[in-house]
Phi, psi and omega in degrees: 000133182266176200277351158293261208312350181296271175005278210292340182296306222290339168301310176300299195300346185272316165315301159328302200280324188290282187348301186299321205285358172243000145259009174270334190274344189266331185065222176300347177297146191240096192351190125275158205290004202269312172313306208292334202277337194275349180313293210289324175263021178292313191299305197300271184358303203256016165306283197322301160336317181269338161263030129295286199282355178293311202281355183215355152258053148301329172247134211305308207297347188160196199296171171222150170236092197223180160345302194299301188355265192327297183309343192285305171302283189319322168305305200271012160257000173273344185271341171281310195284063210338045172302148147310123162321335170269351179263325173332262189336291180312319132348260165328309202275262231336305200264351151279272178354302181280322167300001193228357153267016185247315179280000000 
């Protein structure tokens, strides 16, 4: 087994183990509504983070300003204007595409 998948084990069996541990330490208990809403907004934050920094450290040295910008923007005014996720998507990549077939 390589040192990829011992990871991708001890990472899965960490999930697990976290996941169980909050309905075994709250039992019958119910958060408060204020906690569950601050939860809820954890998951959306740290996508979001991770598709920032994905889209702007391509180069070791600093931000990089390439295409995925542009795609990155037209997504998120197509997600204000409240489009389906598949026109989102489709949307981004068109206008990534066309700038790097324009450059």
């Amino acid at each position: 087994m390589t040192a990829v998948w011992i990871t991708i084990a001890a990472l899965f069996v960490g999930t697990i183990a976290l996941k169980a541990t909050g309905p075994i330490a709250l039992r019958r208990r119910h958060p408060p509504r204020r906690a569950v809403a601050v939860i809820a907004l954890v998951a959306p934050t740290v996508l979001t983070s991770l598709v920032l920094y994905q889209t702007l450290s391509a180069h070791p040295t600093g931000v990089t300003m390439d295409a995925r910008i542009v795609g990155l923007v037209v997504a998120a005014l197509a997600i204000a204007a409240r489009a389906p996720m598949i026109v989102v998507i489709l949307l981004a990549a068109l206008a990534t595409a066309a700038v790097r077939a324009l450059a």
